[in-house]
C-alpha positions in Angstrom: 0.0 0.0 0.0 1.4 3.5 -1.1 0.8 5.9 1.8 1.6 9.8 0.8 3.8 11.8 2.9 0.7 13.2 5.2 -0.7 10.1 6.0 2.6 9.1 7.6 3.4 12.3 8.8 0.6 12.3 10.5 -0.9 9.0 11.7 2.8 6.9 11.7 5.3 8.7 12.8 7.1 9.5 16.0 4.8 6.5 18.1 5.2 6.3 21.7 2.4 3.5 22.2 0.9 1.0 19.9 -1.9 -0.7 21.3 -2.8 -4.1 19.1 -6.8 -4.5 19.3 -9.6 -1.7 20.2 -11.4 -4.2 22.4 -11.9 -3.3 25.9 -8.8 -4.2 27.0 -6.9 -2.0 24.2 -9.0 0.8 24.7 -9.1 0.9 28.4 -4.9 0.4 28.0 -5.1 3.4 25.6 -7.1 5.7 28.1 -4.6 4.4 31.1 -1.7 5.3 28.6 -2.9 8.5 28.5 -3.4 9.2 31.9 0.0 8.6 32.2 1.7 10.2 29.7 -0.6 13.3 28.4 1.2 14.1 26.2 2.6 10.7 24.2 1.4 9.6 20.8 -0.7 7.3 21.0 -2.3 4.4 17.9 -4.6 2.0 18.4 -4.5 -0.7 15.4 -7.8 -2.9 15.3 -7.9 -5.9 12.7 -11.9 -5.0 12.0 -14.2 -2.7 10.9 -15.0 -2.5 14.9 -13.8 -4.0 17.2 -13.3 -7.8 16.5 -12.7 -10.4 18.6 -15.6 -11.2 21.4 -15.8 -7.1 22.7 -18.8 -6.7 20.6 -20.3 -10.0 20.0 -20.2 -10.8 23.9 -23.7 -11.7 25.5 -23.4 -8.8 27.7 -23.3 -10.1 31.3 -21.7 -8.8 33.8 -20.9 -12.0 35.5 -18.3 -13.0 37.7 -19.1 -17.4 37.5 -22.2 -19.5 38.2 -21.8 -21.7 41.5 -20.9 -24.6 39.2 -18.7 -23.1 37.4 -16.8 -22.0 40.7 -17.0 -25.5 41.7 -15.8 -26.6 38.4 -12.4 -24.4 38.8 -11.6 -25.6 42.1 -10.8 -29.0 40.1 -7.9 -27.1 38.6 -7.2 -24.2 41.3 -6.5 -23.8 44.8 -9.4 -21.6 46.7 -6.8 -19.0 46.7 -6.8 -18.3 43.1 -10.5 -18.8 43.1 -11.2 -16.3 45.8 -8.7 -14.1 43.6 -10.3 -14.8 40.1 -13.8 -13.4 41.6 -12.5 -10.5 43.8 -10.8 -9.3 40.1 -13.9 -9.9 37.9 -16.4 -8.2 40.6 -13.3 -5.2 41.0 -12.9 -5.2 37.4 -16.9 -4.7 37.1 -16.5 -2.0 39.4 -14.3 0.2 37.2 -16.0 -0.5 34.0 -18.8 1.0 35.8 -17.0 3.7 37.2 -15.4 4.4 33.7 -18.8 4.7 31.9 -21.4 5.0 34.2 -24.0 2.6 34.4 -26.9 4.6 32.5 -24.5 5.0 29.4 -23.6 1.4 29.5 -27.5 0.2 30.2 -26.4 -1.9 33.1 -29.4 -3.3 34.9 -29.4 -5.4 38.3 -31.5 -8.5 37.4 -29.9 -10.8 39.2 -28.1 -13.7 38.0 -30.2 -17.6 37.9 -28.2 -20.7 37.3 -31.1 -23.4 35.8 -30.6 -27.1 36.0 -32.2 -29.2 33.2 -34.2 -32.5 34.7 -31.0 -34.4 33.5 -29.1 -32.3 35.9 -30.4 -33.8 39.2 -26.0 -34.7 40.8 -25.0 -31.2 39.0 -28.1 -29.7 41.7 -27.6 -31.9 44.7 -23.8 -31.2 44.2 -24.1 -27.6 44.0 -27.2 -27.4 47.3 -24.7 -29.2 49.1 -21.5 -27.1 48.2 -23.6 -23.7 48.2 -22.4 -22.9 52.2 -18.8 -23.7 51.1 -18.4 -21.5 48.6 -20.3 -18.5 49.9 -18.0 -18.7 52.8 -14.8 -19.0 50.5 -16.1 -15.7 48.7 -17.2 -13.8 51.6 -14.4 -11.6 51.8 -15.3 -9.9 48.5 -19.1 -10.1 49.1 -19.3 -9.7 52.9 -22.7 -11.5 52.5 -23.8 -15.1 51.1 -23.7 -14.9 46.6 -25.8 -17.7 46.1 -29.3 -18.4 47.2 -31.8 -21.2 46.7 -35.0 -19.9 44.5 -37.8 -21.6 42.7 -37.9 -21.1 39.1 -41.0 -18.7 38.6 -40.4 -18.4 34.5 -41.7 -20.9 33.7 -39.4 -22.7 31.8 -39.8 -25.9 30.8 -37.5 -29.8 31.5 -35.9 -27.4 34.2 -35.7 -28.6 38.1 -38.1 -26.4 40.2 -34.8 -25.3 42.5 -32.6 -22.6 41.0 -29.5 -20.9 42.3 -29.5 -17.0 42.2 -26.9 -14.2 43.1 -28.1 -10.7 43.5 -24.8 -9.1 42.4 -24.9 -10.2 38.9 -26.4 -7.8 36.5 -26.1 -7.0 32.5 -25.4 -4.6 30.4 -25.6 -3.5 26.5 -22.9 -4.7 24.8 -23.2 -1.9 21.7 -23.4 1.4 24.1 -20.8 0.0 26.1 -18.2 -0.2 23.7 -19.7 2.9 21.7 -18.9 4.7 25.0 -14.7 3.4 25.2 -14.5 4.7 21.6 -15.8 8.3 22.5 -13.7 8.5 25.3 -11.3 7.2 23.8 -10.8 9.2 20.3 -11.9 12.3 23.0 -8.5 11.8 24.6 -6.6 12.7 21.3 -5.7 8.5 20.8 -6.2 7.5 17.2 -7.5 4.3 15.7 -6.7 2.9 12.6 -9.6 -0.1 11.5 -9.0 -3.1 8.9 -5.2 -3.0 9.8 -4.3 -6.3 10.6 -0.5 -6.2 12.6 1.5 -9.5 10.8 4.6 -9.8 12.7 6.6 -7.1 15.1 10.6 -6.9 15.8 12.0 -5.9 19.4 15.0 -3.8 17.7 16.0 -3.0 21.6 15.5 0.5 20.8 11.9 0.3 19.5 9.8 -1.9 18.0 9.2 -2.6 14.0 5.5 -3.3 12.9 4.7 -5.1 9.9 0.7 -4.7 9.0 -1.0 -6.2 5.6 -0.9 -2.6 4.4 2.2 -0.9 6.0 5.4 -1.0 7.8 6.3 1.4 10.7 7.7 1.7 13.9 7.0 2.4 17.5 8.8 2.5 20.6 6.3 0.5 22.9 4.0 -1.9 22.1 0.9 -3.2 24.1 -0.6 -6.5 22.4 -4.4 -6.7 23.6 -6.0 -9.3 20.9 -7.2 -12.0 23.8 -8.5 -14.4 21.1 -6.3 -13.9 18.2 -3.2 -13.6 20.9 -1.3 -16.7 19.3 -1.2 -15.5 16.0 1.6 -12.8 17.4 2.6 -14.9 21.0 4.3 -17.4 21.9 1.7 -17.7 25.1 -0.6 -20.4 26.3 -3.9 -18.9 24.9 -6.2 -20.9 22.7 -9.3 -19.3 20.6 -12.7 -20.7 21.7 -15.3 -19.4 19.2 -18.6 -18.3 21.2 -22.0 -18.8 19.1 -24.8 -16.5 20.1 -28.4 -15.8 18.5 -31.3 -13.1 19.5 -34.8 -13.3 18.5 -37.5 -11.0 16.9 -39.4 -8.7 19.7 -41.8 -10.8 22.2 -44.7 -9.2 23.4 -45.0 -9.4 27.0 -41.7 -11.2 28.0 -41.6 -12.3 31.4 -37.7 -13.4 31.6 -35.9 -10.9 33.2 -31.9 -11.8 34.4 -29.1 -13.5 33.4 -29.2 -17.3 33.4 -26.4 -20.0 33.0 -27.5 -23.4 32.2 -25.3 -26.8 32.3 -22.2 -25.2 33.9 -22.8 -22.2 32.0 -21.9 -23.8 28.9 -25.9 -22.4 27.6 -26.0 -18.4 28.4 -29.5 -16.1 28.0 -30.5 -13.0 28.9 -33.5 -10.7 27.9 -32.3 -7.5 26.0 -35.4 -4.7 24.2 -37.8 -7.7 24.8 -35.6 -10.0 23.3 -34.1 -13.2 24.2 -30.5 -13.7 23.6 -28.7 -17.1 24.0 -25.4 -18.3 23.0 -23.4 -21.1 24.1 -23.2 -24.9 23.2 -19.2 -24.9 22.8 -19.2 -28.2 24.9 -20.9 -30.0 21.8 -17.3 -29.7 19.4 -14.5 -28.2 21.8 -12.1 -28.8 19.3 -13.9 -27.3 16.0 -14.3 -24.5 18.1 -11.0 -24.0 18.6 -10.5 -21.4 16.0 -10.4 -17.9 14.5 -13.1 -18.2 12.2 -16.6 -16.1 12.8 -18.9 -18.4 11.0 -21.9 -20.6 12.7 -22.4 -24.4 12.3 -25.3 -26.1 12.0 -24.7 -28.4 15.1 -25.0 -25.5 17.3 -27.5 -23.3 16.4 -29.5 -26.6 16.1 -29.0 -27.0 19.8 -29.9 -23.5 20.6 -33.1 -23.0 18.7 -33.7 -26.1 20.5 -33.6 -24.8 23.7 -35.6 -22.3 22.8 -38.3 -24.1 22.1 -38.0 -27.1 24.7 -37.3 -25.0 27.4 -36.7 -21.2 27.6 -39.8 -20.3 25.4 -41.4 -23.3 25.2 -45.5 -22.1 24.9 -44.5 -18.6 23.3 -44.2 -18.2 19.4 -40.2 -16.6 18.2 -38.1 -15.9 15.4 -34.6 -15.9 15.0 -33.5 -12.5 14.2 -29.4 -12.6 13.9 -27.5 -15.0 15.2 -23.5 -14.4 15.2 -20.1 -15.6 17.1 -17.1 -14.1 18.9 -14.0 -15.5 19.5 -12.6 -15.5 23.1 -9.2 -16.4 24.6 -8.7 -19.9 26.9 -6.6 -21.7 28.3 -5.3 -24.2 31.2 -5.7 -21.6 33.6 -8.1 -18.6 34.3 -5.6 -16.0 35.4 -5.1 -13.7 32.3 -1.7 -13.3 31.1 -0.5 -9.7 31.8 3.4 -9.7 31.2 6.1 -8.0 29.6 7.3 -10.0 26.7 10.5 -7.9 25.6 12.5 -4.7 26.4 9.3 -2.7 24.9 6.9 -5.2 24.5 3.8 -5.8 26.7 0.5 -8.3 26.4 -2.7 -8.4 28.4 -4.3 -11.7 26.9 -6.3 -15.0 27.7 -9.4 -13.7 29.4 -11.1 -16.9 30.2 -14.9 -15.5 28.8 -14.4 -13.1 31.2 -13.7 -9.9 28.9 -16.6 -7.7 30.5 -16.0 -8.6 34.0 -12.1 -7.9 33.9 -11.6 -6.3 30.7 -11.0 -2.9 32.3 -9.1 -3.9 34.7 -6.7 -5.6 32.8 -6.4 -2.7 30.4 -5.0 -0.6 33.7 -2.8 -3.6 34.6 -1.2 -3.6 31.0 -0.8 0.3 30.6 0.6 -0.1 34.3 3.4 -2.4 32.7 4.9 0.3 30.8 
């Protein structure tokens, strides 16, 4: 790509801070950047047209794990890094909402319900019988019991009449959220270049060399924030895990108001301008959803219209209005990996499904690095 002399007068040269990826962790890295050095240059490169990745395809919760889900990562973590892992996504909450503000963002205070299909009678007994457990473990951060036992009063269908519910869950609009970062963002004199996609980078020890699809340049810092798409650049342990969602047309009169986690919070739905949204369903093909690629497959959006209509809106009429996926970052262990990799580079990557909760916070931790 020939660039004239003003285009890289003005938009590449003389870069203090390149920040891969204008999800919410580049773009809370950005505004942290900035906060620290007023007056640096500062270029946020993003792959898509907005922001790619799972920062705008998310489901919009504001979660910070289902009891069974908690239980699940105590298989794999001490209750140290659990207690840790939910103090950061419910501090990380915090400061989105601080950030933003919870009108601009739409967050409302539903609740969070974890359901438990009639299959699911050991998961429920296991998780009644831990529930004292682990509301002791995380009473430090909540200074109050999370979960609670409830009846299921929606009405849902080849669902066990106990639920589990946690009053500090809530959700948010996905869309105003991350049209808010971008104003505040490009307000802060940061500027974003879309449809650049970064192919490789060079520590020089004095800087750091950038080669995009369309350009070369250079930059003296670099902050890599692409969570999903972290091993195309990294040499870190972070696997894509491709996230399929769907929302239906308008329903007149929906009752469903929350957030609710279904089979170890593999299923995910949420109401949303009278809609139901649900997504999930990775469980069925772990490996072919290992991957970079922002298609759907039949196998999965086969299983969630089937939910729909066995057991979240089993007696009400829908239609499927879009249906669409994101791509998140995974691996072995939940922590994400905040690091520096080289004399002037720095990642904040593998989020865990977590972006919302600890997107923000990770931003800070990475701008924090430099």
């Amino acid at each position: 790509m020939n660039l004239s002399y003003w285009e890289i007068k003005s938009w590449l040269t003389n870069v203090d801070y390149t920040v891969i990826g204008s999800g919410i962790v580049g773009l809370n890295c950005a505004l942290y950047l900035r906060e620290r050095f007023p007056k640096a240059n500062i270029l946020i490169l993003e792959r898509g047209m907005l922001p790619q990745g799972a920062s705008t395809k998310n489901a919009g919760f504001a979660c910070f794990g289902s009891l069974s889900e908690l239980l699940d990562d105590l298989k794999t973590h001490s209750e140290t890094d659990v207690l840790q892992l939910v103090k950061r996504r419910v501090e990380g909450l915090q400061l989105l909402r601080q950030t933003l503000g919870d009108k601009v963002i739409g967050y409302k205070n539903y609740g969070g319900f974890e359901l438990f299909s009639d299959t699911d009678a050991e998961l429920l007994e296991t998780c009644l019988l831990q529930r004292a457990y682990i509301n002791d473990l995380l009473e430090p951060v909540f200074k109050e019991a999370a979960f609670h036992v409830r009846s299921d009063n929606f009405n849902f269908k080849n669902i066990k009449n106990d639920c589990i519910f946690n009053s500090f869950e809530g959700q948010l609009d996905t869309g105003r959220m991350m049209e808010a970062l971008l104003r505040k963002v490009q307000s802060k004199n940061i500027k974003i270049l879309n449809n650049i996609t970064v192919e490789s980078f060079e520590d020089t020890g004095n800087g750091v060399k950038l080669k995009t699809a369309r350009f070369e340049f250079s930059s003296i810092n670099l902050c890599i924030a692409t969570n999903g798409f972290a091993s195309q650049l990294l040499q870190e342990p972070v696997k894509p895990a491709r996230a399929q969602v769907l929302i239906t047309k308008p329903i007149k009169n929906l009752h469903i108001k929350g957030t609710f986690h279904l089979d170890r919070g593999y299923y995910y739905f949420r109401n949303i301008d009278n809609r139901i949204l649900l997504g999930g369903g990775r469980n069925l093909d772990f490996k072919g959803e290992e991957t970079v690629k922002m298609q759907q497959t039949e196998l999965i959006q086969n299983k969630l219209l089937e939910l729909l209509q066995t057991t979240i809106l089993p007696d009400t009429p829908f239609e499927v209005d879009y249906s669409w996926s994101g791509i998140m970052g995974v691996g072995n262990q939940k922590k994400a990996i905040v690091k520096q990799i080289s004399n002037h580079v720095f990642c904040g990557v593998r989020l865990g499904g977590m972006g919302i909760a600890i997107g923000s916070i990770v931003g800070k931790e990475l701008a924090e690095l430099v």
